[in-house]
C-alpha positions as semicolon CSV with decimal commas, in nm:
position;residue;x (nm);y (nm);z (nm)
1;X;0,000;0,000;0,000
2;X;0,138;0,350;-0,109
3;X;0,083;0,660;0,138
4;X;-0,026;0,991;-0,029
5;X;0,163;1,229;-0,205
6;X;0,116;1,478;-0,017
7;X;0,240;1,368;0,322
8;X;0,522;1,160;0,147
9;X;0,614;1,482;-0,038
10;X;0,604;1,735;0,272
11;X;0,993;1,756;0,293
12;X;1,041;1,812;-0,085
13;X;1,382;1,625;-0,036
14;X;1,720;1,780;0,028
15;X;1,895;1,811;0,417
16;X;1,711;2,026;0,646
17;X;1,966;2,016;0,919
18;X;1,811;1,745;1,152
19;X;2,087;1,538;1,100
20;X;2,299;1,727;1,247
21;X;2,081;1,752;1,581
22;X;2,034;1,392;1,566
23;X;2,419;1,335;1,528
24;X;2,431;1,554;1,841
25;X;2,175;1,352;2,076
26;X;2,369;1,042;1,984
27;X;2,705;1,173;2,075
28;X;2,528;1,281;2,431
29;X;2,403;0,954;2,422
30;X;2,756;0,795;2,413
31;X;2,844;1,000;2,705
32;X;3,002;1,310;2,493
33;X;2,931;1,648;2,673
34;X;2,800;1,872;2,369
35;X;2,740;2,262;2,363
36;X;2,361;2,285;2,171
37;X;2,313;2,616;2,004
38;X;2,144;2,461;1,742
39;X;1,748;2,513;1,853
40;X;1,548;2,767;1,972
41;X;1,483;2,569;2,342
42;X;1,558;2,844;2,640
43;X;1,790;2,735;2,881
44;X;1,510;2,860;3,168
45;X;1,213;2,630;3,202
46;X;0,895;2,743;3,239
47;X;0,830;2,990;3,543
48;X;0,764;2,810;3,857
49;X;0,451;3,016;3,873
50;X;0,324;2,939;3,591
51;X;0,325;2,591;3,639
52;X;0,165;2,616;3,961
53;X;-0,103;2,768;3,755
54;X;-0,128;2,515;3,534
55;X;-0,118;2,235;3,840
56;X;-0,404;2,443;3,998
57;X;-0,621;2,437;3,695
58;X;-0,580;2,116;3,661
59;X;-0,659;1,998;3,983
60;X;-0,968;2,216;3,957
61;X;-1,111;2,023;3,715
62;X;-1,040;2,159;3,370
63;X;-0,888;1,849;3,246
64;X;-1,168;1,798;2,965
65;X;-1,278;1,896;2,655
66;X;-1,205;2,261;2,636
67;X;-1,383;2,520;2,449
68;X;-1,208;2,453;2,073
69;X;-1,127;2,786;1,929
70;X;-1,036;2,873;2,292
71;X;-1,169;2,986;2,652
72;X;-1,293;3,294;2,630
73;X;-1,091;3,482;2,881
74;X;-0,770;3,368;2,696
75;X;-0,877;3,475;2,365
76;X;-1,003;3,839;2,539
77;X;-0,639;3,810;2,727
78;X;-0,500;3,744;2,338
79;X;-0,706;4,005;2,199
80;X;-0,618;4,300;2,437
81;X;-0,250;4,236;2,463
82;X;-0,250;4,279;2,010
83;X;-0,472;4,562;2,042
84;X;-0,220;4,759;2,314
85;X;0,061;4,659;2,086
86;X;-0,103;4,749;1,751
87;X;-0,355;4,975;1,834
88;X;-0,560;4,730;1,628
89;X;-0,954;4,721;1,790
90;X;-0,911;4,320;1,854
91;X;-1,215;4,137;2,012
92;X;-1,221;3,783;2,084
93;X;-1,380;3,679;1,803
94;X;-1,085;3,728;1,602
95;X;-0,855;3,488;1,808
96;X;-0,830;3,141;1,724
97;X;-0,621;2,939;2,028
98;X;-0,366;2,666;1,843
99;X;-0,180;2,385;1,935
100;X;0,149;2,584;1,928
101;X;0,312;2,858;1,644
102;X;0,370;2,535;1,425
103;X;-0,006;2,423;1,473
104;X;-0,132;2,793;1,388
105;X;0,111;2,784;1,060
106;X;-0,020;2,513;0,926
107;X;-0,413;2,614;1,037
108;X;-0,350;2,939;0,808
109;X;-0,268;2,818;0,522
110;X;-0,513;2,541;0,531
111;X;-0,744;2,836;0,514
112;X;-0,588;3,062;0,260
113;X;-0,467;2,773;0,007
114;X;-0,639;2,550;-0,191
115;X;-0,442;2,221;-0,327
116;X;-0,228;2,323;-0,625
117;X;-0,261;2,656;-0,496
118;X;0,092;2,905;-0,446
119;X;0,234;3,032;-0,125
120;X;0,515;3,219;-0,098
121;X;0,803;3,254;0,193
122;X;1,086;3,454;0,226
123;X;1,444;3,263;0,188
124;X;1,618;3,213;0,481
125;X;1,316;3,070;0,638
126;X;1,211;2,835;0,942
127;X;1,286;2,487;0,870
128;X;0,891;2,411;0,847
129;X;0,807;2,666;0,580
130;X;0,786;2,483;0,307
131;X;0,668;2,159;0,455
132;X;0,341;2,331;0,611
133;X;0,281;2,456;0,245
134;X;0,343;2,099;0,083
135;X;0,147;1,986;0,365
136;X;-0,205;2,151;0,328
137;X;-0,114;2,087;-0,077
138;X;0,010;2,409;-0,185
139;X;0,325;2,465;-0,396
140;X;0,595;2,652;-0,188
141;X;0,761;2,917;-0,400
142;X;1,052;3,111;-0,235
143;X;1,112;3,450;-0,242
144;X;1,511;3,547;-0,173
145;X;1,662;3,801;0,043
146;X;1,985;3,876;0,072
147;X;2,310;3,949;0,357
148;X;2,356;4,279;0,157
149;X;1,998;4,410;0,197
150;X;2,068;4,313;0,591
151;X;1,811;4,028;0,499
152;X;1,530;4,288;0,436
153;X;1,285;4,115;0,180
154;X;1,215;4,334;-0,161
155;X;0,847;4,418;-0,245
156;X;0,930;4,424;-0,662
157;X;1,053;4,110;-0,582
158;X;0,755;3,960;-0,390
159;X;0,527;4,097;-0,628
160;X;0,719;3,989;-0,959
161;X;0,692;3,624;-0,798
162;X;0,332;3,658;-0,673
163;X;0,270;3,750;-1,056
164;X;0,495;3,494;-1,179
165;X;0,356;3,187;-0,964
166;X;-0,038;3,343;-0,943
167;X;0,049;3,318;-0,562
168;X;-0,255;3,307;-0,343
169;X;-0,046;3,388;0,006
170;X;0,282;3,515;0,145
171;X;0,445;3,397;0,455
172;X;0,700;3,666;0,664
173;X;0,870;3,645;0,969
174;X;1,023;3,879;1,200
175;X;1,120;3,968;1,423
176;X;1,303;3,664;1,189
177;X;1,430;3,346;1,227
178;X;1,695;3,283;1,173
179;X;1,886;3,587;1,043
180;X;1,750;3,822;1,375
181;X;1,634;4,102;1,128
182;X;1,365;4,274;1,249
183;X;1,128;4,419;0,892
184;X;1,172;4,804;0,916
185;X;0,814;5,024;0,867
186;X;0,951;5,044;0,504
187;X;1,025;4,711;0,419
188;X;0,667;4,614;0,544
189;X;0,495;4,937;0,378
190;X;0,688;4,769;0,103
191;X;0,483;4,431;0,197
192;X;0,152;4,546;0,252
193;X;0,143;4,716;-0,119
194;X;0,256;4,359;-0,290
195;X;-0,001;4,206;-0,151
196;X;-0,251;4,431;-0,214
197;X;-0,159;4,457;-0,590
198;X;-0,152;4,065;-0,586
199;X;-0,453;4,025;-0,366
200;X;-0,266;3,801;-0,159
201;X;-0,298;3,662;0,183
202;X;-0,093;3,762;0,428
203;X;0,034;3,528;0,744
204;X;0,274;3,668;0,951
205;X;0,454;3,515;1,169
206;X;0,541;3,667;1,542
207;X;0,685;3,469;1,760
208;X;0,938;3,686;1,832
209;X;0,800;3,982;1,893
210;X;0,893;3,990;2,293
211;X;1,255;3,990;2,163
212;X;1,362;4,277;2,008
213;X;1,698;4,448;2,024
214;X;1,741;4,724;1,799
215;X;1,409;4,903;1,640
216;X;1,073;4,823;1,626
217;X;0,847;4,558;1,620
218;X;0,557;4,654;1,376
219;X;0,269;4,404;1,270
220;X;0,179;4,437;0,964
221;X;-0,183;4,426;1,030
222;X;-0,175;4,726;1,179
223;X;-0,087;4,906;0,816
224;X;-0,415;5,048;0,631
225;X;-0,570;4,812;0,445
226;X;-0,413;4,487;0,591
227;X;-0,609;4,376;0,880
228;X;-0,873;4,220;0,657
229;X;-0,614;4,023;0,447
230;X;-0,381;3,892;0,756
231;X;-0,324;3,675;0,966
232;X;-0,098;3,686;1,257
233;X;0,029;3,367;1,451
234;X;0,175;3,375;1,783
235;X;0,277;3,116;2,037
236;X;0,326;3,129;2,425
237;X;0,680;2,922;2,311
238;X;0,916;3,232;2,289
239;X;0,793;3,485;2,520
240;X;0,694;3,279;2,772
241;X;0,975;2,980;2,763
242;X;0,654;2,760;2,699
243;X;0,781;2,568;2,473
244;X;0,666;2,194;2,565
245;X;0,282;2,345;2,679
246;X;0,227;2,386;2,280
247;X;0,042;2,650;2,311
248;X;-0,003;2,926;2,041
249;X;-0,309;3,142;1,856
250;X;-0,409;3,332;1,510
251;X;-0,560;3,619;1,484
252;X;-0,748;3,658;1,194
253;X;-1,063;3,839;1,066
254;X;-1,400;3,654;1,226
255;X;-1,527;3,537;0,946
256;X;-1,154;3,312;0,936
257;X;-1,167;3,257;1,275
258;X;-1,524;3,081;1,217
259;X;-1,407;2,857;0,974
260;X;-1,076;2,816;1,181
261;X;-1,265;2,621;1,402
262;X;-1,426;2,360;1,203
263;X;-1,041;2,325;1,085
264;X;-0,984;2,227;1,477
265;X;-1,252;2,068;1,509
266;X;-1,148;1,785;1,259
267;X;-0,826;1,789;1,351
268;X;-0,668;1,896;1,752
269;X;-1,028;1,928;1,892
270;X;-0,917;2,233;2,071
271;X;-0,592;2,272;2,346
272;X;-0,599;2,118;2,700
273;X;-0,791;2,363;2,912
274;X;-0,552;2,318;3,190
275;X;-0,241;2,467;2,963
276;X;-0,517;2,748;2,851
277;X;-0,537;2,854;3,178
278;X;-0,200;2,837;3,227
279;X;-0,122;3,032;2,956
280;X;-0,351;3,313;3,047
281;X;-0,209;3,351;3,425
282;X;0,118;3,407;3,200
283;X;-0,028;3,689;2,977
284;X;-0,160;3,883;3,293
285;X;0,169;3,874;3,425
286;X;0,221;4,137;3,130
287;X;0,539;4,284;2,968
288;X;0,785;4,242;3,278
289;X;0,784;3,883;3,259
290;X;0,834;3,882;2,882
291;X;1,119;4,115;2,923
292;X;1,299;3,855;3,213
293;X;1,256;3,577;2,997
294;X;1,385;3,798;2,701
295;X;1,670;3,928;2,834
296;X;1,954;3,659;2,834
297;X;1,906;3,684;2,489
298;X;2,003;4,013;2,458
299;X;2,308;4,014;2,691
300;X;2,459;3,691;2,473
301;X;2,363;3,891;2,136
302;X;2,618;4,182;2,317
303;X;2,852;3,845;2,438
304;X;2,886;3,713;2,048
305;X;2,942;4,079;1,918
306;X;3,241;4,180;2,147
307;X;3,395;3,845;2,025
308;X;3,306;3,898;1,649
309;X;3,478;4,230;1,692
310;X;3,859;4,085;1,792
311;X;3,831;3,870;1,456
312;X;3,811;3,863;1,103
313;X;3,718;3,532;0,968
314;X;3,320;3,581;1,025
315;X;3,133;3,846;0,960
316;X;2,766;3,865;1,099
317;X;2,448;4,131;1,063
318;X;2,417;4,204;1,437
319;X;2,048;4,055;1,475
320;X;1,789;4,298;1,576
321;X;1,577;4,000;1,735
322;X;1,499;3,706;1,854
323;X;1,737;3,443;2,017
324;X;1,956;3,337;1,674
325;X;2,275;3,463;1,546
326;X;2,381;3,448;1,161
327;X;2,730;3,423;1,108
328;X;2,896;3,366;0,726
329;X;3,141;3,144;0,747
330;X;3,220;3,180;0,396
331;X;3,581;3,247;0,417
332;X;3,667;2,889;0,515
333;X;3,602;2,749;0,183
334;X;3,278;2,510;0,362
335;X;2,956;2,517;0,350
336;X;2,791;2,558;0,610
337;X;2,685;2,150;0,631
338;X;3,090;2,099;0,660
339;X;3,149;2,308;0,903
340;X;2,875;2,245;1,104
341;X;2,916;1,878;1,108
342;X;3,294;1,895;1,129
343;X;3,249;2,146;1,445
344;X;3,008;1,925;1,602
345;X;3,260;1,626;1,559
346;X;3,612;1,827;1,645
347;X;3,491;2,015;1,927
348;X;3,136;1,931;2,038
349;X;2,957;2,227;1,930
350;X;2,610;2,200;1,779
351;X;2,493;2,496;1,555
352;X;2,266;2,434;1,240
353;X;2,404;2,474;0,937
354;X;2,237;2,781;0,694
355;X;2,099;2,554;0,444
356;X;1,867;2,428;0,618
357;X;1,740;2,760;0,631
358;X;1,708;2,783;0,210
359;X;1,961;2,862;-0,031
360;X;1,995;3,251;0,106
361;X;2,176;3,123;0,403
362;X;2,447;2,899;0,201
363;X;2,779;2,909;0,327
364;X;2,620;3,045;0,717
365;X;2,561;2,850;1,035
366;X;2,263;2,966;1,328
367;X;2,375;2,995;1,656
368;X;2,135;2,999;1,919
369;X;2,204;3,225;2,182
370;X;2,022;2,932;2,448
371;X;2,328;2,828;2,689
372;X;2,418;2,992;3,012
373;X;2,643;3,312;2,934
374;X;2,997;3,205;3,052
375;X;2,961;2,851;2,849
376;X;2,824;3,070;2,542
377;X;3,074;3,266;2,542
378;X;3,353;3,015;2,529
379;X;3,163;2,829;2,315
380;X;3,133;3,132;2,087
381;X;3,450;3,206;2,095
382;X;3,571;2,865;2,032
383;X;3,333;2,854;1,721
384;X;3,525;3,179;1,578
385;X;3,863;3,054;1,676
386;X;3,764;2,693;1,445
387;X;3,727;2,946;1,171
388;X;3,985;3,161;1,159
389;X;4,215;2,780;1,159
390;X;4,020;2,722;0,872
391;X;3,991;3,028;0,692
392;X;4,410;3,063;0,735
């Protein structure tokens, strides 16, 4: 018996870097103590609190079927913290609780595409881009952007392949993973007009937007003219080292939202009322927690910059967000598969290499900024020193 196409064809073939994390767990496995800065997994666990919360709701009973698009108070909880960052007029109705970021990705494009159907991302992207788009049967078409632009995406660009393809969606990121760049206003005024011209969907993806180091975050939905033709995921992962609870939401017009839910219905059935609960004691802790569980990040960004600044074998954008740092590692002569691998096997340092990221980030590795700041930065600077042997 043959399986489908589709789910057979969600990885489209090619490496997208898990072998090197598997390589990793084995050598722990063995016994081998190995430095991971290779995913996004905070070295903090969840707050103590917020477990407690979660242990409390459960032992009050809300271990059932919950509510499917969400309990109300979390989705009002959802809806007020986008409107005070947007200044967006959000209701409930146009929340849509997920089973994580991951869950809400691939809830939006079930809605937007249609099998055979085009969506376009931005190259470097997420590892899962192009897999959620194979896997609700759309064709994933990727849009390029480039070290010299500081990763910036190009609106002729995104509209010449939204012409080119017929695209029916578009797919951003930022603050972005994994490059760091944070989309200036103009880059996304830039956005907002491709899409319009296309008449394309819009999901953007926000995960990030507690971490933010240089500039601004701006959603895109809150540009004229965009709300009704985006969607915004989110996840409790990032900002609220909540990474395990799978927790996450769109936010979407209602009409979306509505049909959102017969999506869930059919497929999760809703999120564990215990974690909702959780999840909404964690929101009405409000920005200082976000900003505690933010800010090791931004002390190892400063960490890997003093370090990049005594060498000259890497170069690097210094990322204006989230928890990743770019570095081209060009000047070795390796891709960034070899040097990954042969770092992980030399001296026990896992990073992901920057083609499993698209062809944009060829000849780069991600570094995760997710160890404890004295091992980072020996790690780091062992990372730049493997280089520079190299690149002699």
């Amino acid at each position: 018996m043959e399986l489908s196409r589709r789910i057979t064809g969600i990885t489209g073939g090619g490496s997208d870097g898990w072998g090197l994390y598997y390589r990793a767990q084995a050598l722990k496995a063995e016994g081998a103590e190995v430095t991971e800065l290779n995913i996004g997994e905070h070295d903090i666990r969840t707050d103590p609190a917020i477990l407690e919360a979660m242990h409390e709701a459960a032992k009050a009973g809300h271990t059932g079927y919950a509510a499917v698009p969400g309990i109300t108070p979390l989705r009002e909880e959802i809806a007020a913290r986008a409107q005070e960052r947007t200044g967006v007029p959000t209701k409930a109705a146009n929340v849509m609780v997920t089973a994580g970021g991951q869950a809400g990705l691939f809830a939006a494009h079930s809605a937007v595409l249609d099998p055979g159907e085009t969506g376009l991302y931005l190259d470097p992207h997420y590892t899962t881009y192009p897999g959620t788009i194979r896997s609700v049967g759309g064709l994933p078409h990727a849009v390029e952007t480039r070290p010299r632009d500081a990763f910036q995406p190009r609106a002729d660009e995104i509209a010449e392949a939204a012409r080119a393809t017929r695209a029916r969606s578009l797919l951003i990121n930022t603050p972005n993973n994994p490059t760091g760049t944070v989309y200036s206003r103009s880059t996304l005024e830039g956005i907002a007009q491709a899409c319009e011209e296309a008449d394309l969907w819009l999901i953007s993806d926000e995960v990030y937007d507690s971490q933010v180091w240089e500039g601004r975050h701006l959603s895109t939905r809150a540009l004229p003219g965009m709300e009704a033709r985006t969607m915004v995921v989110g996840s409790m992962s990032k900002s609220h080292a909540m990474t395990g609870s799978r927790i996450g939401w769109i936010i979407a017009p209602e009409a979306a939202v509505t049909q959102l839910e017969q999506l869930a219905i059919n497929t999760t059935y809703g999120v564990q009322g215990y974690i909702q609960r959780a999840a909404l004691f964690a929101l009405q802790q409000g920005t200082a927690l976000e900003q505690k569980i933010a800010e090791p990040f931004r002390r190892r960004r400063a960490i890997a910059l003093d370090l990049l600044a005594g060498q000259q074998a890497v170069t690097a954008i210094p990322p204006q967000g989230a928890m990743y740092m770019m570095l081209d590692i060009r000047a070795t002569g390796m891709s960034g598969e070899e040097f990954a691998l042969a770092l992980l096997e030399e001296e026990r340092i896992a990073v992901m290499p920057g083609e499993s990221f698209g062809a944009a980030a060829s000849g780069h590795i991600r570094v995760a900024l997710t160890v404890e700041d004295a091992r980072f930065a020996d790690a780091f600077g062992r990372v730049l020193r493997f280089a520079a042997a190299r690149a002699a």
